[in-house]
N, C-alpha and C positions, 0 to 999 in steps of 0.2 A: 714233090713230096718225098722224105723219106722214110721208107719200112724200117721200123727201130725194135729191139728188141727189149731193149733196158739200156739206161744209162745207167753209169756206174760212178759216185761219187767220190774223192778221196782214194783213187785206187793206185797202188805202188808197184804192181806189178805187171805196168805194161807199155814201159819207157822211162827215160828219166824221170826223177822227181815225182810229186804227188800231180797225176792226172784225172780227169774226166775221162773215159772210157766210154764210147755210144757203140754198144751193140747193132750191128746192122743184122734182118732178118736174110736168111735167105744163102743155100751156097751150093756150087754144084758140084762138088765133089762131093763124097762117102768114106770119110776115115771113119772103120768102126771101134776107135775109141776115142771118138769124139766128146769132149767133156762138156760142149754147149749146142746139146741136140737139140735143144727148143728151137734154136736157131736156124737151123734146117730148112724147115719148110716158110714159103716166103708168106704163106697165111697163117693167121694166129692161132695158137694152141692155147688150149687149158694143159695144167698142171693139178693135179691132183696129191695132196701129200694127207692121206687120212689119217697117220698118228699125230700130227699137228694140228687136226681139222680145218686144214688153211686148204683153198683152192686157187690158183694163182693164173691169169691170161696172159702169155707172152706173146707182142707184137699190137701196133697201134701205129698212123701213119702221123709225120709230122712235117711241119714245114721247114726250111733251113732256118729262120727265125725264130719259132719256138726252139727247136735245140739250142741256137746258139745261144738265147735267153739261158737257160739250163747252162751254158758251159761258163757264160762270164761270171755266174753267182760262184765260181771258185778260184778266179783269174787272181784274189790276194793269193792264194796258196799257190799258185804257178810260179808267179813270181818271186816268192818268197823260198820255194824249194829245188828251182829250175824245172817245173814241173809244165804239163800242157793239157793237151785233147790227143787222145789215140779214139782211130776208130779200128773198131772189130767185128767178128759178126761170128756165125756168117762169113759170106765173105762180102769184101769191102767193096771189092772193084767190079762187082754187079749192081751197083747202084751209083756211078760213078756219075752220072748226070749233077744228079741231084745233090751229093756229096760234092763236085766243085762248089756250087752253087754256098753252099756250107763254110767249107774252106774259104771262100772268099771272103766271107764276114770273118770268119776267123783270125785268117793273118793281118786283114786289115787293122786290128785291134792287137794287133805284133803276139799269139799268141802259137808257141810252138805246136807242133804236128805231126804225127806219128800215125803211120799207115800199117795195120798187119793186115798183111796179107799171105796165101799160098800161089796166086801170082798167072793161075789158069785161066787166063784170059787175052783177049788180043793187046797186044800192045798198045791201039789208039786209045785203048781205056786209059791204061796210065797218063798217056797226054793227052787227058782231058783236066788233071790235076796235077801233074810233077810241078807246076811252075810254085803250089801251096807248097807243099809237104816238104818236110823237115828230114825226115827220116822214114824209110821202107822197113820194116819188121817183117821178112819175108821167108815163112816156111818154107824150107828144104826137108823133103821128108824120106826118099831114099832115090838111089843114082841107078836104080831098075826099071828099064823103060814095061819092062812087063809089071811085076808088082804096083806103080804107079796106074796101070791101067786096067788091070784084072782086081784090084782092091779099094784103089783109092778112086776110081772110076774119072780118070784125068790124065792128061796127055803132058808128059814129061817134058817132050822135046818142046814144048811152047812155054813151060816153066822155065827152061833153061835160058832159051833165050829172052825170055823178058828181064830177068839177073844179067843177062851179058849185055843188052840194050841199057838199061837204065845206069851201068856202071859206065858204059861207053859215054850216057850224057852225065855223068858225074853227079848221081845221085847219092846219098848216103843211104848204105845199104846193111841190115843187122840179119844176117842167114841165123833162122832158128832152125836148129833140126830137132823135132822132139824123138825123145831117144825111149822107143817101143820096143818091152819083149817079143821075141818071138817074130821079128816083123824084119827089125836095121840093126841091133845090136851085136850082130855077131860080126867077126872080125873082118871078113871078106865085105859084108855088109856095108862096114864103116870103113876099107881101103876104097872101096868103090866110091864110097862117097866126097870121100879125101881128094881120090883121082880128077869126079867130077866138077871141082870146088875150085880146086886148084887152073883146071881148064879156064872156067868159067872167071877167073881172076879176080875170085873173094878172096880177103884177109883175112876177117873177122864173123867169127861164131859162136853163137849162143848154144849151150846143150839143155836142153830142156828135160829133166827125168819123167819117168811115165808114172802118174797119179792117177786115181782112182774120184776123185774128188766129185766127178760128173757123175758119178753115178749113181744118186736118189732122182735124177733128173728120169731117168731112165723109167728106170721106176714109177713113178710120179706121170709118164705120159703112156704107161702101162707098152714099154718098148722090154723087148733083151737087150743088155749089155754084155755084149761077148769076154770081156775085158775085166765083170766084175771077181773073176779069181786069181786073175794073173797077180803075181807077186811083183813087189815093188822092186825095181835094180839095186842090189848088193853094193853096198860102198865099194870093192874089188874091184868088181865088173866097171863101175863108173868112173874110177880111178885108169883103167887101163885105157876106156874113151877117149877120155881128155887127154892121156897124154900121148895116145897116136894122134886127135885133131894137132894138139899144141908141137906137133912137128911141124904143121905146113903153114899152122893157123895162129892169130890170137885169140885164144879162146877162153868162156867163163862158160860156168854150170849158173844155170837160172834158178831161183829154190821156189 
C-alpha cells in the first residue's frame, strides 16, 4: 500500500512536459519552509480553511493499482507533450517498497519517471527502484554539514553520497537547490555549495527561488510559518546566483 497525499493532475511543474504528480505522505526531515506541510506527518491531517468554509483531509492509503489507474487516465497527454509521472511527497524514498511495486506497472506501459527527492536515506532504497526511474530530482539544499543537521534535522554526508553513488551508476540526475533567504543565499553560502557540487561531479542545476505559496497550508493546520515574512529574492540577488552556479554548472532558474 501506498500513503499518498494527493495526486496531482495536469501538472508542469515537476519534470518535463505535463505530468501526474503523486504526492507521497510522510518525510523525515524539517525544512522550516516547507511548502507541503500536510505532507509531513505520515498520518492524515485535516486542513481547515474557514474563509472558504472548505475543510479538507490529506492522506488515504492506496494500492500500486489504484494509483496507476489514476496515472494512465492521462498517459494521451504524456505522450502528446513528452510528459510522465513524478512522484513527491513527502519524501519519496520512505516508501520505496511500495513505490517499486508502482513503478513497475508504470514503465511497463513505457511511461516516463521522475523521482524528487532530498536523497536522506540509505542507499539500498534507491536500489530498490533505480532500474524504473527515468530521472532523480534531487534536493541539494546547502553544503553545511551543521545547518543540514541543527535545521533541516538530516545528515549531509549521506546525501552526498547517495548523488555520488547514483551518478557512479549512471543515473540521470537534476540537483535542485531551493534558493532560501537567510538560510544558502549568501555568497560564501553558494561558494560552498559550488565547491561541494563540483566534488560530487554534477553538471547540472536547477535554482529554485523561495516562495511563500505553502503558506495558507500552514495556517489551515493551525501550524507557524516562520517564513511567512520573509521577502521574496531580488531579481539582483538572483541574477548574481546564477551566474556564479553557471561558472561551474549548467544552470536554469525554475519559476
Amino acid at each position: 500500500m501506498l500513503n499518498i497525499s494527493n495526486i496531482q493532475h495536469f501538472s508542469v511543474g515537476d519534470g518535463d512536459g505535463i505530468r501526474t504528480t503523486v504526492f507521497l505522505k510522510g518525510c523525515n526531515l524539517r525544512c522550516p519552509w516547507c511548502h507541503n506541510p500536510e505532507t509531513i506527518p505520515f498520518e492524515a491531517v485535516k486542513l481547515n480553511y474557514p474563509k472558504l468554509d472548505k475543510t479538507e483531509i490529506c492522506g488515504k492509503k492506496m494500492t500500486a493499482e489504484e494509483v496507476f489507474k489514476e496515472i494512465l487516465e492521462d498517459k494521451a497527454f504524456y505522450e502528446e507533450s513528452g510528459g510522465g509521472v513524478t512522484l513527491s511527497g513527502g519524501e519519496t524514498m520512505l516508501q520505496a517498497n511500495a513505490v517499486a511495486e508502482l513503478l513497475k506497472l508504470v514503465k511497463q506501459d513505457g511511461i516516463s519517471v521522475f523521482i524528487d527527492t532530498a536523497g536522506c536515506v540509505p542507499y539500498s532504497e534507491f536500489e530498490k527502484i533505480n532500474t524504473y526511474v527515468d530521472t532523480y530530482l534531487f534536493d541539494f539544499k546547502t553544503a553545511s554539514e551543521e545547518k543540514y543537521a541543527e535545521i533541516i534535522k538530516g545528515d549531509l554526508s549521506l546525501v552526498k553520497e547517495n548523488i555520488r553513488k547514483l551518478i557512479k551508476a549512471h543515473k540521470n540526475i537534476r540537483i535542485r537547490i531551493p534558493l532560501i533567504p537567510d538560510f544558502n543565499i549568501d555568497a560564501q553560502s553558494i561558494e560552498y555549495m559550488c565547491d561541494a557540487l563540483r566534488e560530487l561531479g554534477v553538471k547540472k542545476v536547477d535554482l529554485l527561488p523561495f516562495h511563500r505559496m505553502g503558506s495558507g497550508k500552514y495556517e489551515a493546520l493551525s501550524k507557524e510559518y516562520k517564513y511567512k515574512n520573509t521577502q521574496l529574492i531580488d531579481k539582483k540577488t538572483l541574477e548574481r546566483i546564477k551566474n556564479k552556479f553557471s561558472e561551474y554548472f549548467e544552470t536554469t532558474i525554475e519559476n
